[in-house]
N, C-alpha and C positions, 0 to 999 in steps of 0.2 A: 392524413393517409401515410401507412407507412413506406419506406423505400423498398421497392419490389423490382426494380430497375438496376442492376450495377453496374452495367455499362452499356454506351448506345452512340453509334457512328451513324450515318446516313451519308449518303453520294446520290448522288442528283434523286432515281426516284429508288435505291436498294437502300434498307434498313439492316442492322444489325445489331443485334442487342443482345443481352445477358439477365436473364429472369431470376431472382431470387425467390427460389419454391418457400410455400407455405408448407410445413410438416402437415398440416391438417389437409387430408385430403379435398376434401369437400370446398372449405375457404380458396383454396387455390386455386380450381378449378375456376368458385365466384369470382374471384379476382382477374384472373385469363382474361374470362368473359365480357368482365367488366370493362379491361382493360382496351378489347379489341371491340367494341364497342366503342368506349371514347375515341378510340384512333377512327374509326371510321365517322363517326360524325364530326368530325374537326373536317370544313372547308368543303364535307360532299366529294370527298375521294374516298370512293372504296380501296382498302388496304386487303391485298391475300398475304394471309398466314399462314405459315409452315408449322407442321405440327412441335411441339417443343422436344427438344430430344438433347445430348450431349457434342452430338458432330450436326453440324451446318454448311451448306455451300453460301460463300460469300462470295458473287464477283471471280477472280481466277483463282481463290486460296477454299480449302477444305478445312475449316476450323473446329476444334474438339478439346473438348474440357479432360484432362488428362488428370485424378487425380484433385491436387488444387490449382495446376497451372493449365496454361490455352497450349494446344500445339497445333500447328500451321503445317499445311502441306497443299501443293501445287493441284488446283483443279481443273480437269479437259472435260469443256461442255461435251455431247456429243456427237453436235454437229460441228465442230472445230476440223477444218481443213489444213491447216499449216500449210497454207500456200507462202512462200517465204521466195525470195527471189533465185531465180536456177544460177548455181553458179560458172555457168556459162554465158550467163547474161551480159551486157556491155557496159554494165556499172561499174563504176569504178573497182577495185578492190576491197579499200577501203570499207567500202557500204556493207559486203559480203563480211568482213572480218566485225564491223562493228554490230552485224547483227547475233553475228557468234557471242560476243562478248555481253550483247544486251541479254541474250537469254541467257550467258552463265550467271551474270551480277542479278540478275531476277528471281533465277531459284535460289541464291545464295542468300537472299535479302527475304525471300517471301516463306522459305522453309524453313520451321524452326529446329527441326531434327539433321 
């Protein structure tokens, strides 16, 4: 069989992968099919799939085939609360600055624009 797969991560139970299209429409469709079949009979897990497209949510990042390269950009589920701790609270300082600093190093590391 040939390689239709060109790249493929997984985290506990989220997939991510990269599909090499078949120019034949019809074979590639077969193969989709095919594909997401095998995945669901391996072990009696049903797997949902996302329709195939260029932009994907993964996890907190919005991934997108740019082109020939990936670009990465920051995802908000939308039920994401940002309860973060008030900074009137009686934690240390510390705590309040290092959360500043976790979320600058975070979009700095996870955006690729």
């Amino acid at each position: 069989m040939e390689r239709i797969i060109m790249f493929y991560l997984r985290f506990i139970d989220d997939v991510f992968g990269i599909w090499l299209s078949n120019p034949n429409y019809v074979a590639d469709n077969r193969q989709w099919n095919n594909f997401q079949d095998d995945v669901n009979d391996f072990h009696g897990l049903p797997w949902e799939f996302i329709p195939r497209s260029t932009t994907v949510q993964f996890m907190d990042l919005t991934v997108s085939i740019e082109g020939e390269r990936l670009s990465t950009d920051l995802f908000e589920k939308p039920m994401a609360l940002y309860l973060y701790i008030p900074p009137h609270s009686t934690h240390p300082p510390g705590g309040i600055n290092g959360l500043i600093t976790g979320q600058m190093l975070r979009i700095f590391t996870l955006c690729s624009d």
